[in-house]
Each structure stands twice: as structure tokens, then as C-alpha cells.
NUFIKOL-245738 format. One record per atom (N, C-alpha, C): residue in three letters; x, y, z. Coordinates in steps of 0.2 Angstrom, whole numbers, plus 5000, padded with zeros to 4 digits. Layout:
! residues N
ALAXYZ;...
! end
This chain:
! residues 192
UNK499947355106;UNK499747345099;UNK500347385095;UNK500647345090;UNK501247395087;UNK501147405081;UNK501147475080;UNK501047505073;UNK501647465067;UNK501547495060;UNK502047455055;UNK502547475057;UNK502647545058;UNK503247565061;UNK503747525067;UNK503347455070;UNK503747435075;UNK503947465082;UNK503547515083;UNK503447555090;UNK502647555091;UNK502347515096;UNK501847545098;UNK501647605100;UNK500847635100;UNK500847715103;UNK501047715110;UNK500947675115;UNK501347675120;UNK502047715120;UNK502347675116;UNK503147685116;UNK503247745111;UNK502747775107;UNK502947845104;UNK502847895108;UNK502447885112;UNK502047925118;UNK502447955122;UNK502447885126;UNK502947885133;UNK503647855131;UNK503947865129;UNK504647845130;UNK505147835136;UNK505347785135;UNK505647775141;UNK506447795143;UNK506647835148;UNK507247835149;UNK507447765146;UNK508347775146;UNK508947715148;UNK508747655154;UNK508547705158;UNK508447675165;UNK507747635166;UNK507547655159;UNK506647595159;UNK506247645164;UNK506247695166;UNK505647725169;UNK505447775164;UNK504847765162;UNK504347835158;UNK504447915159;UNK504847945153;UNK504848015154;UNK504548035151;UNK504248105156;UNK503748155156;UNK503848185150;UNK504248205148;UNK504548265142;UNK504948235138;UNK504848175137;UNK505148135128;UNK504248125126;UNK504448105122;UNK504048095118;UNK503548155113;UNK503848205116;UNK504148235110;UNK503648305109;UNK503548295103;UNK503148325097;UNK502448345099;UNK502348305103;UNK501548325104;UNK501348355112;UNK501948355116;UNK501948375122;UNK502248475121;UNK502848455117;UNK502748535113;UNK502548565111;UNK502148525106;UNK501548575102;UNK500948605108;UNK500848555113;UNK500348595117;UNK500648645121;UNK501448645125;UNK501348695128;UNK501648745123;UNK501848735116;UNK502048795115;UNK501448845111;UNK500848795110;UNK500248825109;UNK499848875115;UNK500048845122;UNK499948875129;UNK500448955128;UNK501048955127;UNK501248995129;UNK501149045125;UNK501049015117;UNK500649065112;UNK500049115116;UNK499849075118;UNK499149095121;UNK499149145125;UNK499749115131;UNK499849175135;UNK500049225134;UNK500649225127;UNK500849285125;UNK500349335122;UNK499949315119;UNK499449345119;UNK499049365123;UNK498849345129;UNK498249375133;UNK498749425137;UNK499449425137;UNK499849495140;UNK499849535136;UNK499749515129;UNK500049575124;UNK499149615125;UNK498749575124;UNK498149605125;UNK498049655129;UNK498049625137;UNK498149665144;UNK498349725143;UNK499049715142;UNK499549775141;UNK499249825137;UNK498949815129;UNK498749875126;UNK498049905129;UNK497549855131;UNK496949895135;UNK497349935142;UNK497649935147;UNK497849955152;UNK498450005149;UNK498550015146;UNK498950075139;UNK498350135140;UNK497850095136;UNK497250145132;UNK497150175139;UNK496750125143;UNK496450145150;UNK496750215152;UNK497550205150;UNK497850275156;UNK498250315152;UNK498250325147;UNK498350375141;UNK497950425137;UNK498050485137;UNK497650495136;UNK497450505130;UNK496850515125;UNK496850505118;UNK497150535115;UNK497350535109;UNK497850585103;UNK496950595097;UNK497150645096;UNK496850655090;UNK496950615085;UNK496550585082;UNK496650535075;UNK497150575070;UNK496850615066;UNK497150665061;UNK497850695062;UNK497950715068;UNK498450725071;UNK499050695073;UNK498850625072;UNK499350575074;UNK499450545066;UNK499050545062;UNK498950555054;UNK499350595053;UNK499550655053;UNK499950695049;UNK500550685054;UNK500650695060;UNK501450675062;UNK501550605060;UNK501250555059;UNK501750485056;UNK501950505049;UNK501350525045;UNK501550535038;UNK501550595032;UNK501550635037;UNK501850705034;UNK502450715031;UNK502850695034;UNK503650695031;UNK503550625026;UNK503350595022;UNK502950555017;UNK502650595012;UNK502350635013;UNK502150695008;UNK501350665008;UNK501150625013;UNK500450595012;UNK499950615016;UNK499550675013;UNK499050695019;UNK498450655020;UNK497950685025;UNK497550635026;UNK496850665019;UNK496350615021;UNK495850635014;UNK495150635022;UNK494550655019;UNK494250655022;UNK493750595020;UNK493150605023;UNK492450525020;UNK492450565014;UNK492250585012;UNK491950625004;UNK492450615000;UNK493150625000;UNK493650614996;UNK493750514995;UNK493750485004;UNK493750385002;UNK493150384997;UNK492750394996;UNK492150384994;UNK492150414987;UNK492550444984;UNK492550464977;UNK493250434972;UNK493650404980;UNK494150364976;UNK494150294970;UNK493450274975;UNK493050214968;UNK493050254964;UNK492550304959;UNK492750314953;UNK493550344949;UNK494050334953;UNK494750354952;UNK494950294949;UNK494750234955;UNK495150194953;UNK494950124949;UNK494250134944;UNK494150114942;UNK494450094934;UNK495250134934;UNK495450144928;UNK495650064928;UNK495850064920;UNK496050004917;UNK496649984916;UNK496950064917;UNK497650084912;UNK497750034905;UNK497350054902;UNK497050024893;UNK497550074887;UNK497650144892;UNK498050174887;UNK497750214883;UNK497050224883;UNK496650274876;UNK496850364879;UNK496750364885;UNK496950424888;UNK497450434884;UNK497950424883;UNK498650424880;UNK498650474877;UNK498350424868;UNK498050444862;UNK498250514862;UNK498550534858;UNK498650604855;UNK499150654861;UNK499450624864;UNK499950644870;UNK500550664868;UNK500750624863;UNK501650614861;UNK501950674861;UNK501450724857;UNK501750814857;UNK502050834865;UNK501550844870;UNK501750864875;UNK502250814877;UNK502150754878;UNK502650704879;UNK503450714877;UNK503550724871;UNK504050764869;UNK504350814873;UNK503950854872;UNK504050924873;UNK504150934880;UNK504150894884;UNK504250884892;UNK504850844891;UNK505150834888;UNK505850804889;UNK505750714891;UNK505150714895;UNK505250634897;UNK504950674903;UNK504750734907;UNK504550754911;UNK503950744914;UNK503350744908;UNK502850714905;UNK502750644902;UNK502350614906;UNK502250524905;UNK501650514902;UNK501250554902;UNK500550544898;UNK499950534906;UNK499150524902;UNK499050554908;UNK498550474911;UNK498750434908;UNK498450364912;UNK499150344918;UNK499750384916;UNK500250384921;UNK500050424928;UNK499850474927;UNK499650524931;UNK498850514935;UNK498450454934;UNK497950444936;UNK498150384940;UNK498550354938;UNK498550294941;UNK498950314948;UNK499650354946;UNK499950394952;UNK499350444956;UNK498750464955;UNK498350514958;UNK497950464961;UNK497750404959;UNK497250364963;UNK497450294968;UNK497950264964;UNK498250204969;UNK498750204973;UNK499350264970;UNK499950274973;UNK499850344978;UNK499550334985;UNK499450404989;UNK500050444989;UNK500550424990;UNK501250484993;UNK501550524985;UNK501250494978;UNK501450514972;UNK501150574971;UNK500550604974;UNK500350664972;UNK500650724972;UNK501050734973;UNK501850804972;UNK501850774965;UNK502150724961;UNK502250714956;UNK501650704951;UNK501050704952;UNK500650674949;UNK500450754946;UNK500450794951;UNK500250864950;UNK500650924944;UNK501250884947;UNK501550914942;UNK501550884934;UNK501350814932;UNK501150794927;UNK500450844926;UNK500150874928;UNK499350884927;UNK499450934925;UNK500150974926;UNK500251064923;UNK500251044915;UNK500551004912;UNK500550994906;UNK499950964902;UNK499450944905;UNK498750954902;UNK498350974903;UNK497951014897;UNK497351074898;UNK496851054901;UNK496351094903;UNK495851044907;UNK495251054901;UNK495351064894;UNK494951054889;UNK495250974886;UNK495750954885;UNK495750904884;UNK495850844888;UNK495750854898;UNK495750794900;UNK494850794899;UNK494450864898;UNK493750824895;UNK493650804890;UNK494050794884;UNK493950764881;UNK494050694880;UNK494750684884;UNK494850644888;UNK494550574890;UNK493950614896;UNK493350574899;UNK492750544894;UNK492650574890;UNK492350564885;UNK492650504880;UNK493350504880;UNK493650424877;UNK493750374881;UNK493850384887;UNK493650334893;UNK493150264892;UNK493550224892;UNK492950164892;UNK492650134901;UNK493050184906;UNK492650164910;UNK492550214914;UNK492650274910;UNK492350354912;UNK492850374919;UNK493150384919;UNK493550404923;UNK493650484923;UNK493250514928;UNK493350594929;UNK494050624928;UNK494250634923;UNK495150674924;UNK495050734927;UNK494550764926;UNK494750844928;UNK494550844935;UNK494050794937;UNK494150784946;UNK494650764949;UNK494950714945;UNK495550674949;UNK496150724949;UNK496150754943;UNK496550804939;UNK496550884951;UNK496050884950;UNK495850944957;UNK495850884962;UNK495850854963;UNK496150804969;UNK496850814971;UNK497150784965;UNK497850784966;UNK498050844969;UNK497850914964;UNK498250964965;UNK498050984969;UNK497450984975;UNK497251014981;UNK497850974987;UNK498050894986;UNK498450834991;UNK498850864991;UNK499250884984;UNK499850894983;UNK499950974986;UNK499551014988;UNK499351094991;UNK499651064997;UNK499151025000;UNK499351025007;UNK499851005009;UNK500250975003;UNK501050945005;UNK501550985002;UNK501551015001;UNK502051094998;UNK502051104991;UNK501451064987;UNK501251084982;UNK501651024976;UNK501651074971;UNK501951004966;UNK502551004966;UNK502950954966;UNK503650954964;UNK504051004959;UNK504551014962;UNK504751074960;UNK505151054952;UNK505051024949;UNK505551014944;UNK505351054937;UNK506051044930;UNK505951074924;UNK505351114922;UNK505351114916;UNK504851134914;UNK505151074906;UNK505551044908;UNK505851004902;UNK506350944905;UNK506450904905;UNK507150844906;UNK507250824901;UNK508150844898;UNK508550814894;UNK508350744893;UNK508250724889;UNK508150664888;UNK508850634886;UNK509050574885;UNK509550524883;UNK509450544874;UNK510150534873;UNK510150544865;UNK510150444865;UNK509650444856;UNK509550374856;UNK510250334854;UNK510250264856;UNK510650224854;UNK511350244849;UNK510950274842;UNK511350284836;UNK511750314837;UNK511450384841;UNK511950454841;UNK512450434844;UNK512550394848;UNK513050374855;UNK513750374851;
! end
């Protein structure tokens, strides 16, 4: 039976040599796709093997420990359950900006050093290795006004816990970023 294409499935199947005898490995596409599905396979049930018979005769590593040797030099330490578990209310910010609100003074007055403090929350909850920087944002606001703060929050976001999160992360990683107490800012456009 020949499809419209003019080749019956016989003759797309089986192809035949020059010579008119049927070869085993033409016909192509659908004899490779199973053995290269096989060796898929295979390569997997080795990679498998290999890592159980690893586990089997190695001996354990401490979790935490192999935690701080990968990412210690990253400035990311580990958190505990009670810390995963309090990261929900961190990171339920909006970044809406009302935290902002009434920033621009210190903002100034940090040279551009100081970003405001929904930069500093968002650095303290989504981005782990930022906490050196996030703490050193945090010296420039008082812990009366990040209560204030929490109170203009439209999704109640704790500053002043997130605010002791950070600075306890950023303790265990050599503390806050050493930087000014002010950064020269760029003089604007006109002065130039």
C-alpha cells in the first residue's frame, strides 16, 4: 500500500540496499530513536548505580558542614527550621515603595550608600549572599522608625525582625560590609 508520499511503510521501514537486500539500520529515524532511548536508559541505571555504591562506602559528611565549606566563601551561611519558616513573612513584600516614604533625608545623607529600606528588605529576604550589604543598609535606620514603618505596610512586613535577621547572617559572615559612612555621589548632569 503506498502512502501519498509514493513510498509504501514497507519501503520507509525497511529500505533496501543498492543491492536490493533489506537493511537492518536504514530506515532511519525510528530505529535510533529506540536505541538511543536504550542507551538513555542505560546511562542512567549507571549513573544511578554509581551514586548508591558512592553512598554505600563513603562515609557521611555532616549536612551543615559541607553547607558552610561550599558556601562560606559566598558570605551565605546556613539558617536554621525556625529562621525557613519565618522567611514567609519576609517575603511577602510587594516592593510598593511606601516603606520608602520619608527616606530621602537619610538617603542623601548616605551619599547613594543608603538605598531606602524596601531595598534593604528585599536584599534581606530573596537575595541570601546580600546580607553583608543589607546590614550595613540597616545602620542607617533607627529601629523607631522601621516600627513605624511596619505600621505603613500594606502587607505587614516585620522590619525590625528582618532588620535582626540580617544583622545576626551577616555576624556570622564577618559582619557588615565594611564600607563609608557616605559615598560621593556623581555631581548632576548640569554641573558637568
Amino acid at each position: 500500500m503506498r502512502s501519498c508520499l509514493g513510498t509504501s511503510a514497507r519501503e520507509r521501514f525497511f529500505p533496501e540496499r543498492n543491492d536490493g537486500v533489506p537493511s537492518a539500520t536504514a530506515g532511519g529515524a525510528r530505529l535510533e530513536a529506540v536505541s538511543g532511548r536504550l542507551k538513555a536508559l542505560l546511562l542512567l541505571a549507571l549513573a544511578l548505580l554509581k551514586t548508591l555504591i558512592v553512598r554505600a562506602l563513603s562515609r557521611r559528611v555532616d549536612g551543615i558542614a559541607k553547607f558552610r565549606e561550599n558556601y562560606d566563601a559566598d558570605g551565605l551561611p546556613p539558617v536554621t527550621a525556625e529562621e525557613r519558616a519565618g522567611f514567609a513573612e519576609f517575603e511577602r513584600c510587594v516592593a510598593c515603595g511606601l516603606c520608602d516614604r520619608g527616606e530621602a533625608g537619610r538617603i542623601a545623607r548616605s551619599g547613594g550608600a543608603y538605598r531606602g529600606v524596601m531595598a534593604l528588605v528585599i536584599a534581606g529576604s530573596r537575595s541570601m549572599p546580600e546580607f553583608r550589604a543589607a546590614a550595613y543598609g540597616f545602620r542607617f535606620v533607627p529601629s523607631e522608625v522601621l516600627a513605624e514603618k511596619e505600621r505603613l505596610c500594606p502587607v505587614r512586613i516585620p522590619f525590625r525582625k528582618v532588620a535582626r535577621f540580617v544583622e545576626e547572617k551577616a555576624a556570622a559572615v564577618g559582619g557588615p560590609l565594611p564600607l563609608p559612612a557616605s559615598v560621593p555621589s556623581l555631581p548632576p548632569l548640569s554641573a558637568r
